[in-house]
C-alpha positions as CSV (number, residue, x, y, z in Angstrom):
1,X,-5.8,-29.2,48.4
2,X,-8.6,-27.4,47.6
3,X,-8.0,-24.6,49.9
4,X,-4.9,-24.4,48.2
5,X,-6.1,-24.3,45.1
6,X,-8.6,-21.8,46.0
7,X,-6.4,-19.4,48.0
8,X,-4.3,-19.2,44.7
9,X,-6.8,-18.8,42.5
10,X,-7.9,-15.7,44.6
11,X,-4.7,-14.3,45.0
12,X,-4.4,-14.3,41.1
13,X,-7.5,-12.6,40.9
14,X,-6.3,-10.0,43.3
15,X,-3.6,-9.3,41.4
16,X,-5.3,-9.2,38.3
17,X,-7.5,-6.4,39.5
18,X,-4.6,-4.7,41.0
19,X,-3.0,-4.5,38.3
20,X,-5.1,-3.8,35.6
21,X,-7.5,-0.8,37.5
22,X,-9.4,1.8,35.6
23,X,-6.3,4.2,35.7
24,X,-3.8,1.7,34.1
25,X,-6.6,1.1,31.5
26,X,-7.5,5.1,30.9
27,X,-3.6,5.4,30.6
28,X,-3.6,2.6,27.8
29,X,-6.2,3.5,26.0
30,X,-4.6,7.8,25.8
31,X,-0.9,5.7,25.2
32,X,-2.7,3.9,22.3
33,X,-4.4,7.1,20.7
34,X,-0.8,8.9,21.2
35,X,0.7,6.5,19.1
36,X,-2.1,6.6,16.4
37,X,-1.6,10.3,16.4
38,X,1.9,9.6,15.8
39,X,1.4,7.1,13.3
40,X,-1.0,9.5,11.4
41,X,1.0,12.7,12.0
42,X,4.2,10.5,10.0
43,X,1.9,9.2,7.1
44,X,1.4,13.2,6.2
45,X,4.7,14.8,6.1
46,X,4.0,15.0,2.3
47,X,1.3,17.4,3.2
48,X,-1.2,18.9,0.7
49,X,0.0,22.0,-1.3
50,X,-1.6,24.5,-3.3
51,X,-1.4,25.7,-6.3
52,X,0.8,28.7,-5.7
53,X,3.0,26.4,-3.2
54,X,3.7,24.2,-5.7
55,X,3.6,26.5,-9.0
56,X,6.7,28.6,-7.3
57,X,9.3,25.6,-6.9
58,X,8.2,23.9,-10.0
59,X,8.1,26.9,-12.3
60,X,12.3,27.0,-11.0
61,X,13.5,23.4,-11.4
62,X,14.6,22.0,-14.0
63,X,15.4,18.7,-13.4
64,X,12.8,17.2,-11.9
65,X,11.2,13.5,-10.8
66,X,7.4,12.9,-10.7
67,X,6.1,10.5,-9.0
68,X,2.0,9.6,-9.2
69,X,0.0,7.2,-7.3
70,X,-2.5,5.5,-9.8
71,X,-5.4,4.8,-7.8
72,X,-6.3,8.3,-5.5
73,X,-4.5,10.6,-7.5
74,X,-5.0,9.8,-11.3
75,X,-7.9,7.2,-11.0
76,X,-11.0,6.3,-8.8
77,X,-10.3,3.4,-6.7
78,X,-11.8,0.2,-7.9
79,X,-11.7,-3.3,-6.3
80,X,-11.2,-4.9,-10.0
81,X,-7.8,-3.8,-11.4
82,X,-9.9,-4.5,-14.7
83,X,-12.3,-1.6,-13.7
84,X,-9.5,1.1,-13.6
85,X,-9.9,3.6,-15.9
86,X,-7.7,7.0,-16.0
87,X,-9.5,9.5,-18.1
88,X,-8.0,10.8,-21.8
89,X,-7.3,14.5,-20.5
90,X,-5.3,13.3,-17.7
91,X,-3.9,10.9,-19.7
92,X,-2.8,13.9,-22.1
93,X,-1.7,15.4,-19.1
94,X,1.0,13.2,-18.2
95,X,2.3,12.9,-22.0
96,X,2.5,16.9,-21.4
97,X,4.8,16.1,-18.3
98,X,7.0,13.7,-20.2
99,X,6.9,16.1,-23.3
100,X,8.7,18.8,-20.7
101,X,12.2,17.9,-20.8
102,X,12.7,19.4,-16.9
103,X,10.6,16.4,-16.4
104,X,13.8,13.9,-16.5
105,X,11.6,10.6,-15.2
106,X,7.5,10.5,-14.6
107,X,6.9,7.6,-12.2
108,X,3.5,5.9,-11.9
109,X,3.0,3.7,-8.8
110,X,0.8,1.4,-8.3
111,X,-0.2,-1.8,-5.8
112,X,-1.9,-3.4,-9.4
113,X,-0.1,-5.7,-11.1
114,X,2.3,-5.4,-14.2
115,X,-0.2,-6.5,-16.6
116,X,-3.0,-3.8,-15.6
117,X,-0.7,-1.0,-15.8
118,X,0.8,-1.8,-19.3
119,X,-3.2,-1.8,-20.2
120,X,-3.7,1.2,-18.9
121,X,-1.1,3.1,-20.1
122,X,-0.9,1.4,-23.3
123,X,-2.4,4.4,-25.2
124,X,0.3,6.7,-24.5
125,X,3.3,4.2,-24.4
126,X,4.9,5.3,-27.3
127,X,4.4,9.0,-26.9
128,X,5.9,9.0,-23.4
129,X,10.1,7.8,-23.5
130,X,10.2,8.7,-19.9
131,X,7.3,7.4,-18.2
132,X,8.1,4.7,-15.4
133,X,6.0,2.2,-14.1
134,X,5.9,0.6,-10.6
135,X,3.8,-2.4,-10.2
136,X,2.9,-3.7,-6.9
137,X,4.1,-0.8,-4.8
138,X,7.4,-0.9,-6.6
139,X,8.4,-5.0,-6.7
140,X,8.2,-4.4,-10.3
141,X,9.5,-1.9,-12.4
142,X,9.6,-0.8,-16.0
143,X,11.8,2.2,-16.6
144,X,11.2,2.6,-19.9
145,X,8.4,2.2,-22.9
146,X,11.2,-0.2,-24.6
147,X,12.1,-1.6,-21.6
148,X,10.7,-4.8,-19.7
149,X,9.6,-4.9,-16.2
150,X,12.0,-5.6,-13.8
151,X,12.1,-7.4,-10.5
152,X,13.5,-6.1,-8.0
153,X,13.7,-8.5,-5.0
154,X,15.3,-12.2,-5.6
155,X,12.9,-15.3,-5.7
156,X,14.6,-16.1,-2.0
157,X,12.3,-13.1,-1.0
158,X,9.1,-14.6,-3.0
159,X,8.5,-17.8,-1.0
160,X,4.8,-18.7,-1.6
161,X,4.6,-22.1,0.0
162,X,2.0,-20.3,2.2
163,X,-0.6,-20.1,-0.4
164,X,-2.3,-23.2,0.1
165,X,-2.9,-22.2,3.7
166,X,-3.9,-18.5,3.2
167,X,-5.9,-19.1,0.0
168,X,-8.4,-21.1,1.2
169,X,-9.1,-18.9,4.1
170,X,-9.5,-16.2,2.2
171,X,-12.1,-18.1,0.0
172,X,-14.2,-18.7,2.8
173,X,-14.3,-15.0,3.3
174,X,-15.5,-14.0,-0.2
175,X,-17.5,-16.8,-0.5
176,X,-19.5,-15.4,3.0
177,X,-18.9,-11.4,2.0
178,X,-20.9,-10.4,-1.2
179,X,-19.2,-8.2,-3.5
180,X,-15.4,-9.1,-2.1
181,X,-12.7,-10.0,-4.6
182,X,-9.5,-12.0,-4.4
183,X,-6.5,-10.2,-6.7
184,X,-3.3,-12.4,-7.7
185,X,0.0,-11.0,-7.4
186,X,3.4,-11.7,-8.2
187,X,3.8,-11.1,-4.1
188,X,0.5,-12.7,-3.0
189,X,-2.7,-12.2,-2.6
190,X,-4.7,-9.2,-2.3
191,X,-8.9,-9.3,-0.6
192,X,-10.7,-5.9,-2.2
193,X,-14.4,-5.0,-0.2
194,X,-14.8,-2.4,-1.7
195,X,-18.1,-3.0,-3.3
196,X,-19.4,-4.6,-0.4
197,X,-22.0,-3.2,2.7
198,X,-19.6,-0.9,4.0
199,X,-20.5,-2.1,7.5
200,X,-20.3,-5.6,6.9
201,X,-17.0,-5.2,4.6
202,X,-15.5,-3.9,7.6
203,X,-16.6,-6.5,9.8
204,X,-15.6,-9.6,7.7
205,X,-11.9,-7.5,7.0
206,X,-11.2,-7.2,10.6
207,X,-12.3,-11.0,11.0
208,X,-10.0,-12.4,8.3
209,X,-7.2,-10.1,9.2
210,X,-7.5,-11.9,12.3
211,X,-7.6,-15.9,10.7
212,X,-4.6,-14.5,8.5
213,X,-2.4,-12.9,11.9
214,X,-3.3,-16.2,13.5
215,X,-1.8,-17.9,10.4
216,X,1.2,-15.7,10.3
217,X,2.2,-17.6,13.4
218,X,2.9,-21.0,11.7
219,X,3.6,-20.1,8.0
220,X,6.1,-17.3,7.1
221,X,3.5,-14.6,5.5
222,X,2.8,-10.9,6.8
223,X,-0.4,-9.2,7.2
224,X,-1.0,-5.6,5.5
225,X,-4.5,-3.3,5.1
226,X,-5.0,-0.7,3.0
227,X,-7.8,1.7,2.0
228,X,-11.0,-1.5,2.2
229,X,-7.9,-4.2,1.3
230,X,-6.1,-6.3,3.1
231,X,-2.8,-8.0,1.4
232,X,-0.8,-11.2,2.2
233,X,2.6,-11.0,1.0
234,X,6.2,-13.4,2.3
235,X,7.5,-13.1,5.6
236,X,10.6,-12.0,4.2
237,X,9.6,-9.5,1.4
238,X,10.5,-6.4,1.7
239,X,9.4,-4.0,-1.3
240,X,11.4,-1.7,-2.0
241,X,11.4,1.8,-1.9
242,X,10.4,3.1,-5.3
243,X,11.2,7.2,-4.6
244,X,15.0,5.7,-3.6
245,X,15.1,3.7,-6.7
246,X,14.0,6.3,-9.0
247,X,16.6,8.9,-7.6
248,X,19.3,6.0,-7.7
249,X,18.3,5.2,-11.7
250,X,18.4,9.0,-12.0
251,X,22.0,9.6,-9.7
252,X,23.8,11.0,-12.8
253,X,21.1,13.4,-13.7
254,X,21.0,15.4,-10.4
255,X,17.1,15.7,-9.8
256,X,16.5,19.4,-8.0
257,X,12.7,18.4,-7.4
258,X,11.4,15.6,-6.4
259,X,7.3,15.5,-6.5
260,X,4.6,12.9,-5.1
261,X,1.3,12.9,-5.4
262,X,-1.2,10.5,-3.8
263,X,-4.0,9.8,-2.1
264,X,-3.4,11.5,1.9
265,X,-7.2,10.0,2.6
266,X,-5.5,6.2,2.1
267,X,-4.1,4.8,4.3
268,X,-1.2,2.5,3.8
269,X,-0.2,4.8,1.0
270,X,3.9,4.4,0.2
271,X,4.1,7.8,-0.8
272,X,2.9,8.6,2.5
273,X,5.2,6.6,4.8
C-alpha cells in the first residue's frame, strides 16, 4: 500500500512539472500582461485633448452635456469626503458653464456620498438651474437644484445583510493600518489609505482585498479598488451608467457634444470604462 501510495504521489508530481514548465509559466505571465495592456488600453479611449482639440468642437456645439469627475478633475483627492474642497474660481467656473445656455445639463460625478456633494456645491446651488449631481458613481442622482436625489436601483439591489461580516474585517484593518478610514455609503462600505505609508497602505489593501474576496465566497458582496480604495458593495448591484442616464433625461434636447473630464491617472474611473 505504500508503494502504491508512493508511485501516485510521484506520478502526480511528474505531471505537475510537466505541465507547469518554465515555458507554460513565461507564456502566462506575457498572456497576463497582454490582458493588462488591454484592460489599460480600454480605460483610455477618452484620451487627453488639448486645448485646440477641444476649443474647435466646443466653440461649434450648441447643445451640449458636461460631465466632471469631482475628485481628479475639479478637486485633490482626499481620503475624508469632509476634506474635499473645490476651489471658488473653479467653482465660478462651472456657474460660467451652467450660465452658457449650449450647456443644456452640467453633470458632476462623484463616488462620495449625497450629503458631501450638496455641501460642496451648496454655494453655487442656486445660481446653477442645470447642474446635476451623481453621488456614488451615479446610484444617486439629483437633476436639479430644486430637485431631490434620486435612487436609481431598487432596494432588491441594496441587500446589506453582509455588513456584519465585512465590517468587522475591515475594522481590523484600520485598527492595524495608521491613517486608514472607513466611509459609509448608501451601497456599502468604502476603506480610503490614502494618508497612510504608501508602502504599507499597499500592503494591508492587497491583504484585506484578499479577507474580503474570501468573504465574497459565502455572503453575496463584490470586491472593487480604486485609486488607494477598495469598496464593498451587493452582489447584485449594478450602478448605473450615469453618461446613459444623462443622455436619456436629456433624449428630447438632442445633445451634439457630449464631454467627460476625469482623472486618466485613476484607475477604476467610470468615465474611463
Amino acid at each position: 500500500a505504500r508503494g502504491v501510495e508512493r508511485k501516485r504521489a510521484h506520478e502526480h508530481m511528474l505531471q505537475y512539472v510537466s505541465t507547469f514548465t518554465a515555458r507554460s509559466w513565461a507564456k502566462r505571465f506575457l498572456d497576463q500582461l497582454q490582458e493588462a495592456s488591454e484592460t489599460k488600453a480600454s480605460r483610455t479611449l477618452c484620451r487627453e485633448l488639448t486645448v485646440p482639440q477641444l476649443a474647435g468642437p466646443y466653440g461649434k456645439t450648441s447643445r451640449r452635456l458636461l460631465v466632471l469627475e469631482l475628485e481628479g478633475a475639479l478637486a485633490e483627492p482626499t481620503a475624508l469626503g469632509e476634506l474635499i474642497d473645490v476651489s471658488g474660481p473653479t467653482l465660478d467656473d462651472i456657474v460660467a458653464l451652467c450660465d452658457d445656455p449650449r450647456n443644456r445639463l452640467v453633470v458632476v460625478l462623484s463616488a462620495r456620498s449625497a450629503e458631501t456633494l450638496e455641501r460642496v456645491f451648496a454655494p453655487i446651488s442656486e445660481r446653477c438651474p442645470t447642474l446635476a449631481l451623481a453621488a456614488e458613481e451615479g446610484l444617486s442622482v439629483r437633476w436639479a437644484p430644486d430637485e431631490d436625489f434620486e435612487m436609481q436601483v431598487s432596494d432588491f439591489d441594496l441587500d446589506l445583510s453582509w455588513l456584519d461580516d465585512a465590517a468587522p474585517l475591515i475594522a481590523y484593518y484600520t485598527e492595524r493600518t495608521p491613517g486608514s478610514v472607513v466611509e459609509r455609503k448608501v451601497s456599502g462600505l468604502a476603506w480610503h489609505y490614502r494618508d497612510c505609508d504608501l508602502n504599507h497602505g499597499a500592503w494591508q489593501a492587497r491583504q484585506l482585498q484578499v479577507a474580503l474576496g474570501e468573504l465574497a465566497k459565502h455572503v453575496p458582496l463584490s470586491v472593487f479598488s480604486g485609486d488607494k480604495f477598495i469598496e464593498v458593495r451587493p452582489m447584485r448591484l449594478s450602478v448605473p451608467n450615469v453618461l446613459e442616464l444623462a443622455l436619456r433625461r436629456l433624449r428630447d434636447l438632442d445633445a451634439d457634444l457630449l464631454q467627460s473630464a476625469a482623472d486618466a491617472a485613476a484607475p477604476g474611473s467610470p468615465l474611463l470604462e
